[in-house]
N, C-alpha and C positions, 0 to 999 in steps of 0.2 A: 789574504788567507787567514789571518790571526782573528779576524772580524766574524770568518764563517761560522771559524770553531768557537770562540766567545757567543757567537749567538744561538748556536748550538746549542751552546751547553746551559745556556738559560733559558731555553726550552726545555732539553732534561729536567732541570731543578723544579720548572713550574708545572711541569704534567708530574711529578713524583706524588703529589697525591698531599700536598700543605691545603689542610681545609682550614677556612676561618671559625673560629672558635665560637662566633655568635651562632651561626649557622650550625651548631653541635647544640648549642644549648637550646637551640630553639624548639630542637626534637622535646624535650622532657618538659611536661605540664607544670603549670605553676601549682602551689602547695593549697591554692583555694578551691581549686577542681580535686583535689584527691579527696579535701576535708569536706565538701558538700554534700559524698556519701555515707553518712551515720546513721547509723540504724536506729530504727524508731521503736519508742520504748513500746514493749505489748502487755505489760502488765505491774504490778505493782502492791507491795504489799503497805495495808492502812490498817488502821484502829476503826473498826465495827462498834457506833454506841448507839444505843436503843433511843426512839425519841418516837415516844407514845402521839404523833401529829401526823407521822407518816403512814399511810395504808401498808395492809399485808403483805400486797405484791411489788411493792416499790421501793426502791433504791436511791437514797438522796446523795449527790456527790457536787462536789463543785466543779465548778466551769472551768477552770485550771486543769484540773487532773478528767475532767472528760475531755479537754481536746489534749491531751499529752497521752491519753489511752488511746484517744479518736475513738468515744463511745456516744452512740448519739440515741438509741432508743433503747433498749436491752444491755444489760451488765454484768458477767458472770461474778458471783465469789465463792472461793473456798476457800477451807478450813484445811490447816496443816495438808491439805491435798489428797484429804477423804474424803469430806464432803462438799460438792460444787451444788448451786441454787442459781439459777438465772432470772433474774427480776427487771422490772420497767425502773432505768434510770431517769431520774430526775433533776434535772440540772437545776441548783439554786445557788447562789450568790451568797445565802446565809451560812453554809458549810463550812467550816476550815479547810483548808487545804487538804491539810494532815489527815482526813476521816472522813468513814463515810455513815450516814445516819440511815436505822431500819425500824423494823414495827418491831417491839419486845414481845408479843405475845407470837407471832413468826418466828420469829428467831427461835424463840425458847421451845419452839413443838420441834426445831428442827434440831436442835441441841445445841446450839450458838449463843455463850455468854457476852453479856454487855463487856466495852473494853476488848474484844478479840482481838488480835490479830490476823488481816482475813488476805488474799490475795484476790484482788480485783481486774477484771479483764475485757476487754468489747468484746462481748458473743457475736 
């Protein structure tokens, strides 16, 4: 009789609901799936400098900062965020990072001084 209630009562104990602790953590994602959704950058403000080589409607930037915009043919920029001009970007290797190079005589009919500060975007 002493054997029923002993086996009893370690079946109470083990249907009470003792879950293995791996088995809990295994619900919750590791911290490399949470970090792989980061948002991609959509714009970005550079230094506008004039370089009389580049045509009217064209935008030279480097190859850096057009794949970290994802701009592949078209570029937007603006000015303190009154004036936007969309131009044919040109991806070249000789750009700095930091800038992006335009026609001065463009610029200056649009009112855009050498040196600006310009926010750049993929139209």
């Amino acid at each position: 009789m002493v054997d029923l209630l002993s086996g009893s009562s370690k079946d109470v104990k083990e249907g009470s609901g003792k879950r293995d602790i791996k088995s809990l953590v295994s619900i919750i994602p590791p911290p490399q799936s949470l970090m792989s959704k980061q948002v991609k950058v959509k714009e970005r403000r550079i230094r506008l400098k004039y370089n009389s080589s580049v045509n009217a409607d064209e935008l030279y930037l480097s190859k850096a900062l057009a794949e970290e915009l994802g701009i592949k043919d078209i570029a937007c920029i603006a000015v303190a965020g009154k004036k936007r001009i969309e131009l044919k970007a040109v991806i070249s290797d000789k750009v700095p990072p930091n800038e992006v190079w335009a026609n001065p005589d463009a610029m200056k009919s649009k009112g855009i001084a050498d040196n600006s500060i310009v926010t750049v975007r993929g139209a």
